[in-house]
mmCIF file of the N, C-alpha and C atoms, coordinates in Angstrom:
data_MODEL
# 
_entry.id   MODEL 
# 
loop_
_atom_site.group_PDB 
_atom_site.id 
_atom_site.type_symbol 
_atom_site.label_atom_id 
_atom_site.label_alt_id 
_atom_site.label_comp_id 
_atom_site.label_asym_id 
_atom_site.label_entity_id 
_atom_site.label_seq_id 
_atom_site.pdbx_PDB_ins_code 
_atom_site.Cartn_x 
_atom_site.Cartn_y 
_atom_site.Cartn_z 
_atom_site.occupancy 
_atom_site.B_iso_or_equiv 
_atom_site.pdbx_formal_charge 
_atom_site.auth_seq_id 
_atom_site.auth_comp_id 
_atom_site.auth_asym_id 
_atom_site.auth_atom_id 
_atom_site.pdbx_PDB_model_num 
ATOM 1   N N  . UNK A 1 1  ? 88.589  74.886 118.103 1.00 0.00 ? 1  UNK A N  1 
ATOM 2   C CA . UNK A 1 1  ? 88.885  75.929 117.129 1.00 0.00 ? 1  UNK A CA 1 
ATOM 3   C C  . UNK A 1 1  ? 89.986  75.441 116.193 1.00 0.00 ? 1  UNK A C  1 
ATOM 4   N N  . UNK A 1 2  ? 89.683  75.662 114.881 1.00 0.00 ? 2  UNK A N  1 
ATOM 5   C CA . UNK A 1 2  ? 91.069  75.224 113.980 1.00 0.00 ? 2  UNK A CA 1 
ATOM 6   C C  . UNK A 1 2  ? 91.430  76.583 113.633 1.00 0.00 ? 2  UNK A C  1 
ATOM 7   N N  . UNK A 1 3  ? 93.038  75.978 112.940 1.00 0.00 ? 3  UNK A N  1 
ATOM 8   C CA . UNK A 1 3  ? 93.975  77.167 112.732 1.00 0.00 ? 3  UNK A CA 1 
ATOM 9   C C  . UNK A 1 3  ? 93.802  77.366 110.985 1.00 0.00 ? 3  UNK A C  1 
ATOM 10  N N  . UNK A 1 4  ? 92.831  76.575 110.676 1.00 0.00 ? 4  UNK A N  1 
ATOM 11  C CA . UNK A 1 4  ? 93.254  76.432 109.200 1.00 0.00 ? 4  UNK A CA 1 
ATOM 12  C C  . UNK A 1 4  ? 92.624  77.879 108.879 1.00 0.00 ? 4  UNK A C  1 
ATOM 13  N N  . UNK A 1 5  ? 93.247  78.417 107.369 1.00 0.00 ? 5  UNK A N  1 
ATOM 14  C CA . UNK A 1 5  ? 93.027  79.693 106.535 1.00 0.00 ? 5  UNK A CA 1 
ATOM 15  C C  . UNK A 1 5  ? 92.422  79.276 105.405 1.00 0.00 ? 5  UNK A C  1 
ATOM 16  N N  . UNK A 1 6  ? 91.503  80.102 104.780 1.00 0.00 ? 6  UNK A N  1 
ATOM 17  C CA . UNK A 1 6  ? 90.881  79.972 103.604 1.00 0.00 ? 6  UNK A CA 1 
ATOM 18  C C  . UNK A 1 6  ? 92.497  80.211 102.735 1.00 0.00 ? 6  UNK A C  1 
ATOM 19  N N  . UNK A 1 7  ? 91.710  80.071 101.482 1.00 0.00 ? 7  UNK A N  1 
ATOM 20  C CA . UNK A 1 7  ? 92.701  80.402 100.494 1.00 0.00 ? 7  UNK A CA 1 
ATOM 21  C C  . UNK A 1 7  ? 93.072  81.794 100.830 1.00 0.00 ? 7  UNK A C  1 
ATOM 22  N N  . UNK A 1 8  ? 91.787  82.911 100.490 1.00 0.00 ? 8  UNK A N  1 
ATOM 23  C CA . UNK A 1 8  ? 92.467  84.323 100.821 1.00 0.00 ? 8  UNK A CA 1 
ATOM 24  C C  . UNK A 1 8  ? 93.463  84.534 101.979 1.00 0.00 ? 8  UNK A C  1 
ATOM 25  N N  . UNK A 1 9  ? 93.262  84.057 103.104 1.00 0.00 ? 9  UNK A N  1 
ATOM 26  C CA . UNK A 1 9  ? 93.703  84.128 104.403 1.00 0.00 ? 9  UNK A CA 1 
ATOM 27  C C  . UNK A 1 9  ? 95.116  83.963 103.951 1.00 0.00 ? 9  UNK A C  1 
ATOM 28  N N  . UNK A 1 10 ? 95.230  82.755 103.381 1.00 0.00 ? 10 UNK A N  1 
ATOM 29  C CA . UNK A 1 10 ? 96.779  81.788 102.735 1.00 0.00 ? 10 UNK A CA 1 
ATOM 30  C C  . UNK A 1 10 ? 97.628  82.621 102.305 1.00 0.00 ? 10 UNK A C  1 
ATOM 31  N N  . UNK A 1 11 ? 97.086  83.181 101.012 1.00 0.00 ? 11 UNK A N  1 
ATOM 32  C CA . UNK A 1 11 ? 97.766  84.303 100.424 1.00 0.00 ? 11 UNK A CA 1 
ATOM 33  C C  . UNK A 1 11 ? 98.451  85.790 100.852 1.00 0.00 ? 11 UNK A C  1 
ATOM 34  N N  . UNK A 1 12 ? 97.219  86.228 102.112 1.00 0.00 ? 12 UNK A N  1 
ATOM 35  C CA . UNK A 1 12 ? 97.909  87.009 102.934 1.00 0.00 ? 12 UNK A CA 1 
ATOM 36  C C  . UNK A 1 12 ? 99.161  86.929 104.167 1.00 0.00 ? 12 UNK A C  1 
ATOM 37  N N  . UNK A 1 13 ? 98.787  85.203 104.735 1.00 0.00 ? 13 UNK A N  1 
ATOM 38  C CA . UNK A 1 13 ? 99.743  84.920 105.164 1.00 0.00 ? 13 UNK A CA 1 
ATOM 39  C C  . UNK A 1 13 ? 101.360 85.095 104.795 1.00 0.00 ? 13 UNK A C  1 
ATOM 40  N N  . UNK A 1 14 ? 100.517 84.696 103.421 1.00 0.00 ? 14 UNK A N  1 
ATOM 41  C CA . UNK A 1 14 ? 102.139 84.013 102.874 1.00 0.00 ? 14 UNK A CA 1 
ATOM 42  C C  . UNK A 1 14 ? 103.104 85.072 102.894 1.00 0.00 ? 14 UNK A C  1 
ATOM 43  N N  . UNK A 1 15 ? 102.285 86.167 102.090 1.00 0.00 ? 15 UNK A N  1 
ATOM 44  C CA . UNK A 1 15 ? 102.668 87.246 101.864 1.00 0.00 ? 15 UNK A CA 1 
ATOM 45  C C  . UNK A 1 15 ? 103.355 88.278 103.227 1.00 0.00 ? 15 UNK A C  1 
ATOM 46  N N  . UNK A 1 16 ? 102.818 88.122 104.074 1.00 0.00 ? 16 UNK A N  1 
ATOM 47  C CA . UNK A 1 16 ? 103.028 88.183 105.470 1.00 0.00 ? 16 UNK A CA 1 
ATOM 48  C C  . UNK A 1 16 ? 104.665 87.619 105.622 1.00 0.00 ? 16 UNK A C  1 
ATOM 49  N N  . UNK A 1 17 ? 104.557 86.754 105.761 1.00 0.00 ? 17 UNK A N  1 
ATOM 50  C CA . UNK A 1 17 ? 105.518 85.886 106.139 1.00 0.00 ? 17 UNK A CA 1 
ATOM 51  C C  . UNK A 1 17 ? 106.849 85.934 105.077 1.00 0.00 ? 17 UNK A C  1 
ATOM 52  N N  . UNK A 1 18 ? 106.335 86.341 104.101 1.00 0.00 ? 18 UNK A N  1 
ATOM 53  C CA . UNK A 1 18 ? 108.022 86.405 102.864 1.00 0.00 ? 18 UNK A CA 1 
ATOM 54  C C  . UNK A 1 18 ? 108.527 87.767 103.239 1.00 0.00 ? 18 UNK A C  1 
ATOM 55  N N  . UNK A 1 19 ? 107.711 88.665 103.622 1.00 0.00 ? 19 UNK A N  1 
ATOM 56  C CA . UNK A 1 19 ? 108.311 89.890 103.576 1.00 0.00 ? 19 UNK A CA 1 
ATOM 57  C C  . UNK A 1 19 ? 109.303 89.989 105.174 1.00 0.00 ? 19 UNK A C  1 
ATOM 58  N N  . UNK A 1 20 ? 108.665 89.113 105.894 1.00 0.00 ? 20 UNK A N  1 
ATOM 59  C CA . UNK A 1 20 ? 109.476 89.215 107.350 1.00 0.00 ? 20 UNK A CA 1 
ATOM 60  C C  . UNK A 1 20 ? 110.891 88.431 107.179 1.00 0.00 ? 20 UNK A C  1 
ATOM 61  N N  . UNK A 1 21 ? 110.847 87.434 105.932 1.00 0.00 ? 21 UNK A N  1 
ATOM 62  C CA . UNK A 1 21 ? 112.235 86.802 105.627 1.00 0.00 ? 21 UNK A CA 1 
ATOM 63  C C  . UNK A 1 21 ? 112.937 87.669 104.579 1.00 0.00 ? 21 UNK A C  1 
ATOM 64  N N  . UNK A 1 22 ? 112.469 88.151 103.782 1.00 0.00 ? 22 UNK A N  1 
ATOM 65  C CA . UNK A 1 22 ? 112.936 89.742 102.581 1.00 0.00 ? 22 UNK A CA 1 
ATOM 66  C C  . UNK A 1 22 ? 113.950 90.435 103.739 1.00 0.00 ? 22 UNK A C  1 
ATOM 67  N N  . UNK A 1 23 ? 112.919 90.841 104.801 1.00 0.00 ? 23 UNK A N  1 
ATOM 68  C CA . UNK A 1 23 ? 113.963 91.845 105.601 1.00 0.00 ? 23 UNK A CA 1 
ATOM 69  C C  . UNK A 1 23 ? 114.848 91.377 106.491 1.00 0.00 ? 23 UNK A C  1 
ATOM 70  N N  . UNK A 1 24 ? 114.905 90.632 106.546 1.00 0.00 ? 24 UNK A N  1 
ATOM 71  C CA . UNK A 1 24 ? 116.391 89.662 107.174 1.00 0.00 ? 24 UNK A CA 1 
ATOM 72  C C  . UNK A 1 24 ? 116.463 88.161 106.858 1.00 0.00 ? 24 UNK A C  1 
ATOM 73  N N  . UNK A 1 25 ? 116.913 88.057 106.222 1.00 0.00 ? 25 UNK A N  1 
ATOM 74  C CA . UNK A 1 25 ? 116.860 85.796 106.279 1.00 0.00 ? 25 UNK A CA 1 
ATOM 75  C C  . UNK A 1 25 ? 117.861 85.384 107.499 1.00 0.00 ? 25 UNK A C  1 
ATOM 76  N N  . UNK A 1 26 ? 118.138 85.983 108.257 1.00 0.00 ? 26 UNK A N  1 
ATOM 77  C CA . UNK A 1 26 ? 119.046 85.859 109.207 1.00 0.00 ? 26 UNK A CA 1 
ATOM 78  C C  . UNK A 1 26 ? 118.270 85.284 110.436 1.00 0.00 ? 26 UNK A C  1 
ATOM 79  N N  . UNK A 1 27 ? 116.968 86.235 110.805 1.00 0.00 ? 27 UNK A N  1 
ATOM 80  C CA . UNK A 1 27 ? 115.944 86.529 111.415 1.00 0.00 ? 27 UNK A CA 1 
ATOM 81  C C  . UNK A 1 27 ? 115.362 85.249 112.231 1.00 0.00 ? 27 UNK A C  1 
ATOM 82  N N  . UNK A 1 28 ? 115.343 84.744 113.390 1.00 0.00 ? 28 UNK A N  1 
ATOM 83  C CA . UNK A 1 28 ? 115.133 83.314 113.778 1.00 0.00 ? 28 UNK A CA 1 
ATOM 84  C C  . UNK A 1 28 ? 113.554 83.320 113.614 1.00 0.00 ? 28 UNK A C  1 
ATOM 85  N N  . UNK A 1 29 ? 112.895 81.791 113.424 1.00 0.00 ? 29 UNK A N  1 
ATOM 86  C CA . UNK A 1 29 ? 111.711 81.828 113.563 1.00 0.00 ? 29 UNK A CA 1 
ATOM 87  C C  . UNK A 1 29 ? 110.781 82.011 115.090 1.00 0.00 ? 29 UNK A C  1 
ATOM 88  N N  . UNK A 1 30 ? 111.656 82.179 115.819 1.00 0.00 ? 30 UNK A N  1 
ATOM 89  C CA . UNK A 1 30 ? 110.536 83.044 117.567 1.00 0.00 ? 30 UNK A CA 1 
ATOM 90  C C  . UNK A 1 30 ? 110.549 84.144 116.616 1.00 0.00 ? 30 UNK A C  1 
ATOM 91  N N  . UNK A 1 31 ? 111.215 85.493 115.971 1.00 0.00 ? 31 UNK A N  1 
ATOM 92  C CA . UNK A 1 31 ? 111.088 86.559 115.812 1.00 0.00 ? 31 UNK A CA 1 
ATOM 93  C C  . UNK A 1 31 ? 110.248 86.574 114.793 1.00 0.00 ? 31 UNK A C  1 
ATOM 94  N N  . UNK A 1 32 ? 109.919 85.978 114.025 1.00 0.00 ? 32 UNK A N  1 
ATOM 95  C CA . UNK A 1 32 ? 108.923 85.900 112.453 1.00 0.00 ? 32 UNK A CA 1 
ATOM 96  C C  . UNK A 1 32 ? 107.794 85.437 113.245 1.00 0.00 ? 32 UNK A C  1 
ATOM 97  N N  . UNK A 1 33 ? 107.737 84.805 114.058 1.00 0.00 ? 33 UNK A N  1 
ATOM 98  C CA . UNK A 1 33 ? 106.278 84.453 114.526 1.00 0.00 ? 33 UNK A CA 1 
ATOM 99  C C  . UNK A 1 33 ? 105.766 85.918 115.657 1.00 0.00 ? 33 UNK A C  1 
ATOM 100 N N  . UNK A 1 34 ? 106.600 86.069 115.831 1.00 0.00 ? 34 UNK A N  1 
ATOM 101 C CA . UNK A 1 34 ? 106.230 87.902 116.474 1.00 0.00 ? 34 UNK A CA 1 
ATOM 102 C C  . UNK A 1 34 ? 105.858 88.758 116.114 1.00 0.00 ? 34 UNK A C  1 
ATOM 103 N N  . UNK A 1 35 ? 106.638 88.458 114.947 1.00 0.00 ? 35 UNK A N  1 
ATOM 104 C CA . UNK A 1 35 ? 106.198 89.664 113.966 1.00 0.00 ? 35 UNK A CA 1 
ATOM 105 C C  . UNK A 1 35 ? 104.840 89.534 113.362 1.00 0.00 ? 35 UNK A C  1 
ATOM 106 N N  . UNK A 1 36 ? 105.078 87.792 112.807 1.00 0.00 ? 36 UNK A N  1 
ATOM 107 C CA . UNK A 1 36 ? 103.601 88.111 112.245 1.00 0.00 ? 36 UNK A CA 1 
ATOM 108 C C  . UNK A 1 36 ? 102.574 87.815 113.274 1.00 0.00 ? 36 UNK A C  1 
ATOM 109 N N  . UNK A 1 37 ? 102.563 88.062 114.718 1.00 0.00 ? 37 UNK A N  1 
ATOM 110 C CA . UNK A 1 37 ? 101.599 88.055 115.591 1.00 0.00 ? 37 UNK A CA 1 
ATOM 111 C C  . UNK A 1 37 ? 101.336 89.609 115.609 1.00 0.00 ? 37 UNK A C  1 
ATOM 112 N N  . UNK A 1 38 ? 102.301 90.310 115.438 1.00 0.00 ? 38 UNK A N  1 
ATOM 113 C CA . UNK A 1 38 ? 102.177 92.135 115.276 1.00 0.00 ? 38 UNK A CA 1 
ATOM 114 C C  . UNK A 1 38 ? 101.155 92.325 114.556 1.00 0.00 ? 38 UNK A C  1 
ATOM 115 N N  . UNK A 1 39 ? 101.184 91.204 113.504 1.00 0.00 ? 39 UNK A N  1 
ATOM 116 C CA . UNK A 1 39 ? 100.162 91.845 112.265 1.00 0.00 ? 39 UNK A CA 1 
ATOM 117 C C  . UNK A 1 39 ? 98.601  91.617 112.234 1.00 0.00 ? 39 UNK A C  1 
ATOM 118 N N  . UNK A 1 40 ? 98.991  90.478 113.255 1.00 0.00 ? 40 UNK A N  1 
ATOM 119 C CA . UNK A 1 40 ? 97.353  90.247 113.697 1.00 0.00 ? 40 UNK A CA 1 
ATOM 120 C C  . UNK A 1 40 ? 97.283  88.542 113.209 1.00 0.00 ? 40 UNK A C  1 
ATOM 121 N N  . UNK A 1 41 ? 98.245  88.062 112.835 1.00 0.00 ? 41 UNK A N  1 
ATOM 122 C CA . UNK A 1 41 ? 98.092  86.683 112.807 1.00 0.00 ? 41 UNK A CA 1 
ATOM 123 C C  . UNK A 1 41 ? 98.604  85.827 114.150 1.00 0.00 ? 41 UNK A C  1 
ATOM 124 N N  . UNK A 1 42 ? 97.504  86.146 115.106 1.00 0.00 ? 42 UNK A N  1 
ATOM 125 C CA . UNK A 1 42 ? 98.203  85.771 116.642 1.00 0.00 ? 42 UNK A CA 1 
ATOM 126 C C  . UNK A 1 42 ? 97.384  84.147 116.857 1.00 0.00 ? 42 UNK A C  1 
ATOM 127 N N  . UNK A 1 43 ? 96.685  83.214 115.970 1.00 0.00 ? 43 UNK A N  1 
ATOM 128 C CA . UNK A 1 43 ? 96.206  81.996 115.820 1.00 0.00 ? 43 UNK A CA 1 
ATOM 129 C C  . UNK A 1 43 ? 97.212  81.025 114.955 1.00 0.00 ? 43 UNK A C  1 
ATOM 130 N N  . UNK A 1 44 ? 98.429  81.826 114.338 1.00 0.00 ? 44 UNK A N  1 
ATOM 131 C CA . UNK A 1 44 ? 99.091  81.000 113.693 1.00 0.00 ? 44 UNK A CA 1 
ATOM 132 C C  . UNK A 1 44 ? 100.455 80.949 114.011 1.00 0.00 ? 44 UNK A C  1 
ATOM 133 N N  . UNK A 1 45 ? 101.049 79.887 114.409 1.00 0.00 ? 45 UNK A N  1 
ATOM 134 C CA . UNK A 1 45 ? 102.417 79.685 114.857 1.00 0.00 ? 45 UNK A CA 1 
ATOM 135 C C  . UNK A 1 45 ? 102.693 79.156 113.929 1.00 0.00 ? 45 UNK A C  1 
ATOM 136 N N  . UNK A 1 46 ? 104.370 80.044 112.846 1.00 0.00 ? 46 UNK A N  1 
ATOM 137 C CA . UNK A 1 46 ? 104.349 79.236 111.708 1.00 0.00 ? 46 UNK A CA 1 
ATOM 138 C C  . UNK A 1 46 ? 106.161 78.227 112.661 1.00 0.00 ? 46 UNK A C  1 
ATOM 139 N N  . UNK A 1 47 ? 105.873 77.211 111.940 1.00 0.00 ? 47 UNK A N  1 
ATOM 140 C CA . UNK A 1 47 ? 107.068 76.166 112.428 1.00 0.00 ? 47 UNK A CA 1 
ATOM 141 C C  . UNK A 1 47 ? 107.840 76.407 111.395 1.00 0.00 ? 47 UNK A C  1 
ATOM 142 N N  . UNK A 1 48 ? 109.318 75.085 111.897 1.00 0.00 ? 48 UNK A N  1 
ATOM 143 C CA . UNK A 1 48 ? 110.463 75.322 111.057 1.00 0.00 ? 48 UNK A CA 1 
ATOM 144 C C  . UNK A 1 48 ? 110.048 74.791 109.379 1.00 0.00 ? 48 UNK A C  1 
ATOM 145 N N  . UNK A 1 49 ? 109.621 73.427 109.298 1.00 0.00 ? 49 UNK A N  1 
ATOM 146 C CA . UNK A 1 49 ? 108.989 73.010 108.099 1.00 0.00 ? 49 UNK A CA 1 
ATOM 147 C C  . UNK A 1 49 ? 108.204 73.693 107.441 1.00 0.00 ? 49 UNK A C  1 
ATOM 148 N N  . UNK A 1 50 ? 107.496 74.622 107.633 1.00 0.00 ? 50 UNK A N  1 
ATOM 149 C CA . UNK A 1 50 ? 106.690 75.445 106.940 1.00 0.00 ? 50 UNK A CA 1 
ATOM 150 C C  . UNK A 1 50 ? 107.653 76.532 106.172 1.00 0.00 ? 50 UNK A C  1 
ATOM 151 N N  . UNK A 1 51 ? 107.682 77.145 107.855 1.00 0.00 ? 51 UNK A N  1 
ATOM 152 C CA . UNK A 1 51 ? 109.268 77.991 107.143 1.00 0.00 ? 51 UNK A CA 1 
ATOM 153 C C  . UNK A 1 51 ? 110.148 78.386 105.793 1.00 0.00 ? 51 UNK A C  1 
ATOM 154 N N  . UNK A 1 52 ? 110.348 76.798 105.957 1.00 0.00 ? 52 UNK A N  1 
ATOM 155 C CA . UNK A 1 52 ? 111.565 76.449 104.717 1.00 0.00 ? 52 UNK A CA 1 
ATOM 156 C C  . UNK A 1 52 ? 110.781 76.350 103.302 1.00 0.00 ? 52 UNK A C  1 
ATOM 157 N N  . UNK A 1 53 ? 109.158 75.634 103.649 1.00 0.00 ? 53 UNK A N  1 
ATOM 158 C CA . UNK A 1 53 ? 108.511 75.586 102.555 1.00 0.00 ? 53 UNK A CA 1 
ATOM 159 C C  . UNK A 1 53 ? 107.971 77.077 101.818 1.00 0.00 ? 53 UNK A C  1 
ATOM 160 N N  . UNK A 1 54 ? 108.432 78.172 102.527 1.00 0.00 ? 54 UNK A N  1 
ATOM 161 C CA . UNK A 1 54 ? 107.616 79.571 102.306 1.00 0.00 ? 54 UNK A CA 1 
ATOM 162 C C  . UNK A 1 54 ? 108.825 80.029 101.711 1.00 0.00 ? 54 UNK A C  1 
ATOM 163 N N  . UNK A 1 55 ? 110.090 79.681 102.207 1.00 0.00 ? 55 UNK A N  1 
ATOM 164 C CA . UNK A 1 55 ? 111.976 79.935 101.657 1.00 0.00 ? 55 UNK A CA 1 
ATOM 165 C C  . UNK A 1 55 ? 112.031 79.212 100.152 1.00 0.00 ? 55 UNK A C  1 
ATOM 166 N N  . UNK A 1 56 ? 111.735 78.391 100.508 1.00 0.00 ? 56 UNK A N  1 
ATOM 167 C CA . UNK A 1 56 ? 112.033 77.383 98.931  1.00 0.00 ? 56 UNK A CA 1 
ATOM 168 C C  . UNK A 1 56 ? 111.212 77.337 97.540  1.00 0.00 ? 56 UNK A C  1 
ATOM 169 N N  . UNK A 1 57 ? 109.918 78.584 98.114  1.00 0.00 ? 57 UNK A N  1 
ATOM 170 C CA . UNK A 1 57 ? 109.087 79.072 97.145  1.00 0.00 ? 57 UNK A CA 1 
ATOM 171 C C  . UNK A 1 57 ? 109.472 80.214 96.567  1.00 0.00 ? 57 UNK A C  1 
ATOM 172 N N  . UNK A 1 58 ? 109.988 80.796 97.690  1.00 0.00 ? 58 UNK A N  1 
ATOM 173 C CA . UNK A 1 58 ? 109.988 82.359 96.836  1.00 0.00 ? 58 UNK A CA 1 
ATOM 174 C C  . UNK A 1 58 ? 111.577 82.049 95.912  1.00 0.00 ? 58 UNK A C  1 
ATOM 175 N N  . UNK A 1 59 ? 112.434 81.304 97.002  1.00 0.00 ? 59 UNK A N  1 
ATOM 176 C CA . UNK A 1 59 ? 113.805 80.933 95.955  1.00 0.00 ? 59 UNK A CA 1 
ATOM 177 C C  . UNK A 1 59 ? 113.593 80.510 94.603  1.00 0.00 ? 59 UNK A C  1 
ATOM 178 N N  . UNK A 1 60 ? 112.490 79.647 94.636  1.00 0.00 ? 60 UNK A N  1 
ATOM 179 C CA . UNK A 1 60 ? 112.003 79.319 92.754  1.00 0.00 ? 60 UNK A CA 1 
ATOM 180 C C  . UNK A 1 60 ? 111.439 80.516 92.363  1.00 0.00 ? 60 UNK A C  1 
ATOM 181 N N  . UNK A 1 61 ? 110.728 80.986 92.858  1.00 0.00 ? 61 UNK A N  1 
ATOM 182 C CA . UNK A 1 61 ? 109.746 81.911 92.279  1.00 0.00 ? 61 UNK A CA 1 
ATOM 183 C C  . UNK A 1 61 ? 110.938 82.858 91.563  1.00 0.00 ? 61 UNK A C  1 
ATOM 184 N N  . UNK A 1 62 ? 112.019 83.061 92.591  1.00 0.00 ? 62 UNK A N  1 
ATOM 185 C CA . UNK A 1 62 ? 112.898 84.259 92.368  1.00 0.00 ? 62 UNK A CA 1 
ATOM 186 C C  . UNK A 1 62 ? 114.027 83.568 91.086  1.00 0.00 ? 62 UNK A C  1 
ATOM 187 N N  . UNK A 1 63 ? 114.317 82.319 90.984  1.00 0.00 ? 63 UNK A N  1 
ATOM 188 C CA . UNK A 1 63 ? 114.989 82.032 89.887  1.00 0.00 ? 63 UNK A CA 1 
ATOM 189 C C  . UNK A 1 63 ? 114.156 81.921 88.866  1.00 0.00 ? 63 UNK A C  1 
ATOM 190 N N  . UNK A 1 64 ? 112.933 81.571 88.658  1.00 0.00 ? 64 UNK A N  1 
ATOM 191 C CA . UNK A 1 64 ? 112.246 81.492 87.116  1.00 0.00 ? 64 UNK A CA 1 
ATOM 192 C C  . UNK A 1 64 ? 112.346 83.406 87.130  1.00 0.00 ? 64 UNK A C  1 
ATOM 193 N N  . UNK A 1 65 ? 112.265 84.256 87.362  1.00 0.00 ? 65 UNK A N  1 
ATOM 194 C CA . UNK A 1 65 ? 112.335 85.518 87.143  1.00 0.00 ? 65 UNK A CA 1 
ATOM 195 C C  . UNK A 1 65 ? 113.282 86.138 86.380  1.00 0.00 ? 65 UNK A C  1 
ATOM 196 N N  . UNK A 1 66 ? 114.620 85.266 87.379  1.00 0.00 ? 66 UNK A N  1 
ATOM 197 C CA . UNK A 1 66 ? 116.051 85.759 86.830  1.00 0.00 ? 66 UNK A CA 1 
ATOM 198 C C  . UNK A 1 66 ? 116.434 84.908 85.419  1.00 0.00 ? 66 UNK A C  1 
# 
């Protein structure tokens, strides 16, 4: 079985996953992977490298805004 996501899947992930760092960036990654196992993403363990890559997106995303 692979873990991989279509694109749609991706997008919901992602989306998934920024909002669990929105509500705390404090928040360790065991607890973000809980959470988003709450949501029904219980095939995806996101790691620390990913992590940072989902942090360092929305940080751009959020400075071209400002």
């Amino acid at each position: 079985m692979t873990n991989a996501l279509s694109p749609a899947e991706f997008t919901l992930f992602i989306r998934d996953a920024s909002r669990n760092f929105v509500d705390d960036s404090r928040v360790g990654l065991r607890e973000i992977n809980q959470r988003l196992h709450t949501l029904g993403w219980e095939r995806i363990e996101l790691d620390y490298h990913t992590s940072q890559l989902i942090v360092a997106h929305f940080e751009a995303e959020e400075d071209t805004e400002n």
